[in-house]
C-alpha positions as CSV (number, residue, x, y, z in Angstrom):
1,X,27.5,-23.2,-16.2
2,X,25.3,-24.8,-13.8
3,X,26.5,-26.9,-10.6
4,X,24.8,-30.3,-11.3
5,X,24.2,-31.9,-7.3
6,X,23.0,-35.5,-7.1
7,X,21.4,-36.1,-3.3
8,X,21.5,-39.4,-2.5
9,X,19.1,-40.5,-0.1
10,X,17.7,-44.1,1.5
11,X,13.7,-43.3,0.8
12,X,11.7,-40.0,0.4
13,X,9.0,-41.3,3.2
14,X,7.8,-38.5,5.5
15,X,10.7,-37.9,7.7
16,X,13.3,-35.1,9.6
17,X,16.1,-36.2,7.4
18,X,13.8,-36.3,4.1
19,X,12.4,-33.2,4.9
20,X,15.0,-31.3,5.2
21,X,16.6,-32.3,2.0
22,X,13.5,-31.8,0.6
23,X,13.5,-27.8,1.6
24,X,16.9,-27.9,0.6
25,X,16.8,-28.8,-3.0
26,X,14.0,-26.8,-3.8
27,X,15.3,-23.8,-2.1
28,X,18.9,-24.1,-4.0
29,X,19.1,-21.2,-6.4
30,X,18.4,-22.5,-9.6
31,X,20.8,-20.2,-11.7
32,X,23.5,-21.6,-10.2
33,X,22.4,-24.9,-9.7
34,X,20.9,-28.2,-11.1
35,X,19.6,-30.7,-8.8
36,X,19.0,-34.5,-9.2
37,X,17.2,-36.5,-5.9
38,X,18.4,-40.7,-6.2
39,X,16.5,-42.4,-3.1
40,X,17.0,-46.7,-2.6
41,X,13.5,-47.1,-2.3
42,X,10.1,-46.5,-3.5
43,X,8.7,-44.0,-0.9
44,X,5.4,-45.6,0.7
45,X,2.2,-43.5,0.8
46,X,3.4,-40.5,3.2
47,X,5.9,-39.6,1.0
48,X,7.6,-36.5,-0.3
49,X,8.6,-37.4,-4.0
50,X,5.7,-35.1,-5.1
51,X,7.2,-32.3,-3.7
52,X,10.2,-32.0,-5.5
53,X,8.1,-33.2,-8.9
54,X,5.9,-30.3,-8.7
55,X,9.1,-28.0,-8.2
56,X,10.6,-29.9,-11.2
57,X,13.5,-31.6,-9.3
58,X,14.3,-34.9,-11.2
59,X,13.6,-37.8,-8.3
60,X,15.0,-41.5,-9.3
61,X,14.2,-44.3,-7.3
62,X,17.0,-46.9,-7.8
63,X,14.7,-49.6,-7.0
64,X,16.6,-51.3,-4.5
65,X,15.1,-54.6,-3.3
66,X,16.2,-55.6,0.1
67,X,19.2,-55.1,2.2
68,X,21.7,-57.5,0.4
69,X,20.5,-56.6,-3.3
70,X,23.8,-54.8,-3.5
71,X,25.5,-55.5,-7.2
72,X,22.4,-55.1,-9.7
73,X,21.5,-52.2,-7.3
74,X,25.1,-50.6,-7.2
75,X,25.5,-51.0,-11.0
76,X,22.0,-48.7,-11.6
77,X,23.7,-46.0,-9.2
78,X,26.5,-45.6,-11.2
79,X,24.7,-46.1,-14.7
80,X,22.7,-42.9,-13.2
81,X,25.2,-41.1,-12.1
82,X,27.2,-41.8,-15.3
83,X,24.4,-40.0,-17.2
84,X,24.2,-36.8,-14.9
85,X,28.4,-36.8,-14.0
86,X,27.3,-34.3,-11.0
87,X,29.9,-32.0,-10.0
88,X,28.5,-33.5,-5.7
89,X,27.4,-36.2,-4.6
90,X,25.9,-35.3,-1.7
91,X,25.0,-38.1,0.8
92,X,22.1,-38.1,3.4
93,X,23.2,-40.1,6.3
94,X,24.7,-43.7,7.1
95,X,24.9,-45.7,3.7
96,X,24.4,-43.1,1.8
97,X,27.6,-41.1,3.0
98,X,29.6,-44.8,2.7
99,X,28.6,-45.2,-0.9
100,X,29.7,-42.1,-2.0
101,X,33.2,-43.6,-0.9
102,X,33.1,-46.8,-3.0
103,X,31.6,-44.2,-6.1
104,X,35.0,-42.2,-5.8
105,X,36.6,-44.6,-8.3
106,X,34.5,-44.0,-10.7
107,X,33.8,-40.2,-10.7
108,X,37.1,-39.3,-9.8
109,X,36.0,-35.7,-10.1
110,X,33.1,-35.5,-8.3
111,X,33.1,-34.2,-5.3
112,X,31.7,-36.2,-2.0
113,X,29.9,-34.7,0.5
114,X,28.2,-36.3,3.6
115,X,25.5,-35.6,5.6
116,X,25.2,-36.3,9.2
117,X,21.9,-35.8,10.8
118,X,22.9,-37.4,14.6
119,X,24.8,-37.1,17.9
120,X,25.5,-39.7,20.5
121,X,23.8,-42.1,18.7
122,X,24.7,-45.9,19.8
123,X,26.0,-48.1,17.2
124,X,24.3,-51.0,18.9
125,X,21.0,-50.1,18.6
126,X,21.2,-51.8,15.1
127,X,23.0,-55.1,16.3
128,X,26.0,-56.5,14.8
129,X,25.2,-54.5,11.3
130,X,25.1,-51.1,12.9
131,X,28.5,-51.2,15.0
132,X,30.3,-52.6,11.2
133,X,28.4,-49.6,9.4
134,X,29.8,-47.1,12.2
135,X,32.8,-48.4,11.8
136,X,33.3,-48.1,8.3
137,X,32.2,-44.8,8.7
138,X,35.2,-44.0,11.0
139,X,37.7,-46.0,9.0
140,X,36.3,-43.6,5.5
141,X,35.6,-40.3,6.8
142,X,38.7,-39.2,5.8
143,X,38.1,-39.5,2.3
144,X,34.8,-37.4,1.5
145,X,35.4,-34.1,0.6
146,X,33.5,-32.4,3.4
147,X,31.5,-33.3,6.1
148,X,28.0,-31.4,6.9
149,X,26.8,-32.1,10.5
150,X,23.3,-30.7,11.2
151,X,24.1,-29.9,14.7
152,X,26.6,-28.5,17.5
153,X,26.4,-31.5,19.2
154,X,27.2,-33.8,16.4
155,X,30.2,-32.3,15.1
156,X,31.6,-32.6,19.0
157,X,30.2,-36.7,18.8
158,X,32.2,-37.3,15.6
159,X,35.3,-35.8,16.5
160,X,35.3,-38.0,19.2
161,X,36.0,-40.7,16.7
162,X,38.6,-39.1,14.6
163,X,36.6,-37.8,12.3
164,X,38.4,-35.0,10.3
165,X,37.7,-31.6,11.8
166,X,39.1,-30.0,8.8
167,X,36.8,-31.5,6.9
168,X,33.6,-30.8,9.4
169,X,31.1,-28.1,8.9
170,X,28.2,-27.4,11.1
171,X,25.2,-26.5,8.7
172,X,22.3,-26.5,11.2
173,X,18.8,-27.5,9.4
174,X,16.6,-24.8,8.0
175,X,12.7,-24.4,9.3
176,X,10.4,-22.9,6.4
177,X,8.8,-20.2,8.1
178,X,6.0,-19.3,5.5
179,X,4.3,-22.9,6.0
180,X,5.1,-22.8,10.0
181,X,3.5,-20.0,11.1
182,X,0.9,-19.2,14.2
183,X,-2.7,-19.9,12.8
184,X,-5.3,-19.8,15.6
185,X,-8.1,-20.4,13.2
186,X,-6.3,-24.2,12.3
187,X,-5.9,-24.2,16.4
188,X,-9.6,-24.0,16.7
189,X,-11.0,-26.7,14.3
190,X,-8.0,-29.4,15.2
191,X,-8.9,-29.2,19.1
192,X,-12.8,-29.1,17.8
193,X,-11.7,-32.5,15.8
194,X,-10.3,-33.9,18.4
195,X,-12.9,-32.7,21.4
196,X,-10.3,-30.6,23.4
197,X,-11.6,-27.3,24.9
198,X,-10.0,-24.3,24.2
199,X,-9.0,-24.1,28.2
200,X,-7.5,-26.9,28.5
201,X,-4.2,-27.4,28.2
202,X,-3.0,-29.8,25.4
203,X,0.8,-31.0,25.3
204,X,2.0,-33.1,22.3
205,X,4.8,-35.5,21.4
206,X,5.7,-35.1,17.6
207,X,7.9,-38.0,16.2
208,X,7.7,-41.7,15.2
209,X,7.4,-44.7,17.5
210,X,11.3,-45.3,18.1
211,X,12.7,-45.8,21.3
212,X,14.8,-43.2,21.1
213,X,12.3,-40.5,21.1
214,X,11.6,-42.1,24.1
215,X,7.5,-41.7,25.1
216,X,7.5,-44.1,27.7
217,X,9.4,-41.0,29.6
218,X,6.7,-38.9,27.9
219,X,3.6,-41.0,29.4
220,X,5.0,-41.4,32.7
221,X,5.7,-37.3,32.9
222,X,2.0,-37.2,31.7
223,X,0.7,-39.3,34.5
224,X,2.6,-37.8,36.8
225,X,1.1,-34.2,35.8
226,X,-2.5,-35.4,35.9
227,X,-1.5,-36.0,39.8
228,X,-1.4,-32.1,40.4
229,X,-3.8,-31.2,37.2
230,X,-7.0,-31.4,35.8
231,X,-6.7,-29.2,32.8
232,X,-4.1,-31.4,31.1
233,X,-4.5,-33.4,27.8
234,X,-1.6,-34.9,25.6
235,X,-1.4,-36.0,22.4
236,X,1.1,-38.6,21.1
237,X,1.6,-38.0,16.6
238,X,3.7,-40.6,14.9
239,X,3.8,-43.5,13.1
240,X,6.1,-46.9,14.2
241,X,5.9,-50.7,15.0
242,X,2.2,-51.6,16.0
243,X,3.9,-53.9,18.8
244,X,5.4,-50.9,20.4
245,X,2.4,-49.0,19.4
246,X,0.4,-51.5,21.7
247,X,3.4,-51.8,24.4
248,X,3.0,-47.8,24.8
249,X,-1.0,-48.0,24.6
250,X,-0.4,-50.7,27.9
251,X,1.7,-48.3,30.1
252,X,-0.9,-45.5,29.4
253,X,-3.5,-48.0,30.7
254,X,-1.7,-49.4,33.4
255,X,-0.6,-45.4,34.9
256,X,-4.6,-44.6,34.1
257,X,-3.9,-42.0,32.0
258,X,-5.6,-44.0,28.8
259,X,-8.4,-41.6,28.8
260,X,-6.0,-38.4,28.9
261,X,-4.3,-39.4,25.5
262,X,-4.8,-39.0,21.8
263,X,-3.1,-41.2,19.8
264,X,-2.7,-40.1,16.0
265,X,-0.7,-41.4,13.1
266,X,1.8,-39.8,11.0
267,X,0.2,-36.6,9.5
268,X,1.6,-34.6,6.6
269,X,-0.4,-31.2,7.5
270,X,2.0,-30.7,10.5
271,X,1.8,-27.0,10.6
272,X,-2.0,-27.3,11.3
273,X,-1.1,-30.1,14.2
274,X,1.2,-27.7,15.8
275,X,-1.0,-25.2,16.3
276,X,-3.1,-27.2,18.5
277,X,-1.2,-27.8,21.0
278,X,0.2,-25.3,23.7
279,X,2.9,-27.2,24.5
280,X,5.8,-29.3,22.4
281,X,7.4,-32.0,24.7
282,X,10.3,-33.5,23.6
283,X,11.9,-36.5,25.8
284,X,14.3,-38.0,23.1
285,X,17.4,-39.7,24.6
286,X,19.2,-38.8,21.2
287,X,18.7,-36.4,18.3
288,X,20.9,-34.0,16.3
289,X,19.0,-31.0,15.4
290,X,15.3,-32.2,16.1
291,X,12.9,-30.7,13.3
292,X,9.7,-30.7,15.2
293,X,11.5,-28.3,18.0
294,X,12.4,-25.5,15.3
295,X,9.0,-26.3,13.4
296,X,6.8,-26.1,16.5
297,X,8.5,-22.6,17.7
298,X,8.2,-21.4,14.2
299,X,3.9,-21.8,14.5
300,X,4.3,-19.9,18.2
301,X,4.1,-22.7,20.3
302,X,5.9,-23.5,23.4
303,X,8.7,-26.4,23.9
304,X,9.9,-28.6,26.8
305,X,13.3,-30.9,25.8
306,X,15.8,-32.8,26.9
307,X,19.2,-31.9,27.3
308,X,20.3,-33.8,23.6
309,X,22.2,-33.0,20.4
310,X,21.2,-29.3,19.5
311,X,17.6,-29.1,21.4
312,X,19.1,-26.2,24.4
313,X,20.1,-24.3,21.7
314,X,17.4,-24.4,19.3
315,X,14.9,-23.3,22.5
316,X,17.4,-21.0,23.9
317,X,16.1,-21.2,27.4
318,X,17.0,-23.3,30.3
319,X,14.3,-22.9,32.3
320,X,12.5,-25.9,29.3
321,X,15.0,-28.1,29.3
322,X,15.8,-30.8,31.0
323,X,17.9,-34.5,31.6
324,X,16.9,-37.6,29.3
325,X,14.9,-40.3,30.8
326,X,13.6,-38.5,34.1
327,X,9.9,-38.1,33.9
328,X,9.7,-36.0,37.0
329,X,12.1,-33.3,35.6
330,X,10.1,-33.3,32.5
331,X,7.0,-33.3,34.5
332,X,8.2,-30.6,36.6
333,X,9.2,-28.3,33.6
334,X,5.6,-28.8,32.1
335,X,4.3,-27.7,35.3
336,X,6.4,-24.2,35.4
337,X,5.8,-23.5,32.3
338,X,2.0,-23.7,31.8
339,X,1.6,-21.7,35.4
340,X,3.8,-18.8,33.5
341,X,2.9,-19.0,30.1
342,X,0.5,-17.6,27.7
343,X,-0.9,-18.1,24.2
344,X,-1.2,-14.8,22.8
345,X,0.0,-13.7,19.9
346,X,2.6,-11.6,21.4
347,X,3.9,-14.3,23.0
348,X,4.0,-16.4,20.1
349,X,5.3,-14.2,18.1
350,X,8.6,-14.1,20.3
351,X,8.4,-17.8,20.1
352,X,8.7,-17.8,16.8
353,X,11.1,-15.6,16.4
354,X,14.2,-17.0,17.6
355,X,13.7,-19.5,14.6
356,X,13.0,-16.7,11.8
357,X,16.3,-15.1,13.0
358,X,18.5,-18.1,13.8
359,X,17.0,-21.2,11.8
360,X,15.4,-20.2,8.6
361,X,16.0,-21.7,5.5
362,X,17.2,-18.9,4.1
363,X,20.3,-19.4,6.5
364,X,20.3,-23.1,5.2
365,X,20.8,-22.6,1.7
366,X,23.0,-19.7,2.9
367,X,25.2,-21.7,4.4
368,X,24.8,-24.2,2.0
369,X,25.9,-22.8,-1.4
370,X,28.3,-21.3,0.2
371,X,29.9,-24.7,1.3
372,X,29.3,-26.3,-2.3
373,X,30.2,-23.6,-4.4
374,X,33.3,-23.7,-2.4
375,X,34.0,-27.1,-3.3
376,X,35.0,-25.9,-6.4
377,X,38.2,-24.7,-4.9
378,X,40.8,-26.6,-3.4
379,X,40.2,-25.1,0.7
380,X,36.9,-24.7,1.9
381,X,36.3,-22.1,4.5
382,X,35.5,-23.6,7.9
């Protein structure tokens, strides 16, 4: 008989989080398994709900309507649930993970699982709301069932605040390898698109506009890099609040590097992105196991990061990596590695593969049957 798995999820909007459950349901072997996708919200118009429709994966959207509609909402989840009776209840990240908690009495058989996708993350980035949520998350985590982190780095965070180590599993996040893949024809028409010469060297920041992925660190790297370079062009690919948008646009202007930057929106044909650029930049101040890192490596293209959550190890090279918020480091880095590197296709094939041999998805679901499966036994195997 098949495993019925519910994932429970806020939204399916075009993110790392949603993503990767994304891969994962439709890469779960479907002998074995039967897989359900409940999200809060209705996913807004970069969204991945198609994705798991056209590999027939059931997707319900609970139709939550605001942050406090919390009863009517809460009594749809467990009508739901009641209907399917999964076998998991998987949780992806912050509520989520909590609700799975207050579901417990009423599948006392289903097993809970939660999903944590961060490391050092600050509770008081989301006021008053995010230290009670973090806390609650600390006061219950002793209650789910098992606990998959996404990173190294995340399991040492958490067990910092008692979270169960018994409990913990590190399940780092798979990279699909047949759509990331070096493709110099793509290369060619997005630099064409965007006028950049094949010459010149274009560096990129992949992620939405959210001060922890930190591009004011980014911009002032950038500027600092036109100092010594001509052949230099960046590109900044995300989606966030137009007032930061226009706070970001203002430091470019005011370090005179407006004219060196492309700014582009949220984009669903990432693999094509990638493979523009020579160079990845990461300068978050926070992450777990950042997708666009393993994504961009996995399309043969080269990586700078910060010295956060799972980033060293995904890029497996000190020489790239560097502290948070210190744009000369990051500056400096960039500056080594475009006087050493090349964009050949042996050299991106080498790039890409560290990820085909450490971070596939076939490693993910690996991992991950093997956990759930497991689940239907009293110890799981840690």
């Amino acid at each position: 008989m098949k495993k019925k798995i519910v994932f429970l999820i806020r939204d399916l909007n075009y993110g790392g989080a949603e993503r990767q459950l994304v891969t994962l349901a439709k890469a779960l072997d479907q002998q074995y398994f039967d897989v359900t996708v409940l999200c809060f919200y209705t996913a807004g118009s970069l969204s991945l709900d198609n994705d798991l429709k056209d590999s027939g994966i059931p997707t319900i959207c609970l139709e939550k309507q605001g942050r406090w509609h919390l009863f009517g909402f809460f009594w749809r989840l467990v009508q739901h649930l009641q209907r399917i009776h999964p076998a998991v209840l998987h949780g992806y990240g912050g509520t989520p993970n909590l609700l799975t908690i207050f579901l417990k009495p009423f599948f006392p058989s289903t097993h809970m699982v939660w999903g944590l996708r961060n490391s050092n993350n600050d509770p008081d980035f989301y006021g008053w709301l995010g230290r009670l949520h973090f806390y609650l998350e600390c006061l219950f985590s002793n209650f789910a069932d098992l606990i998959v982190v996404n990173s190294y780095a995340g399991r040492a965070y958490y067990l910092t605040y008692k979270f169960p180590p018994d409990k913990m599993m590190v399940i780092p996040n798979g990279i699909d390898v047949e759509l990331f893949h070096p493709d110099l024809e793509a290369r060619t028409k997005v630099r064409r698109l965007w006028g950049i010469s094949q010459d010149t060297i274009l560096i990129g920041l992949v992620g939405r506009l959210d001060l922890r992925k930190d591009h004011p660190t980014f911009i002032k790297a950038a500027a600092l890099l036109c100092e010594e370079r001509q052949d230099v062009y960046f590109v900044c690919i995300g989606s966030g609040s137009e007032n930061y948008a226009r706070e970001l646009y203002e430091l470019a202007h005011q370090l005179g590097i407006s004219e060196k930057i492309i700014w582009e929106k949220a984009r669903r044909d990432m693999p094509v992105v990638y493979n523009a650029l020579d160079i990845i930049a990461s300068s978050s101040y926070t992450e777990g196991f950042p997708n666009v890192i393993g994504e961009a490596m996995a399309c043969g293209v080269h990586c700078v990061v910060t010295d956060v959550g799972d980033s060293a190890l995904i890029v497996g090279n000190p020489d790239v990596v560097v502290p948070p918020k210190n744009p000369e480091a990051l500056k400096t880095a960039l500056n080594k590695l475009i006087e050493s590197f090349s964009i050949d296709s042996c050299d991106r094939t080498q790039i890409r593969q560290r990820i085909i041999d450490q971070f596939s998805v076939a490693e993910l679901v690996l991992k991950t049957q093997a956990a759930l499966l497991a689940l239907s036994h009293e110890s799981i195997s840690k």
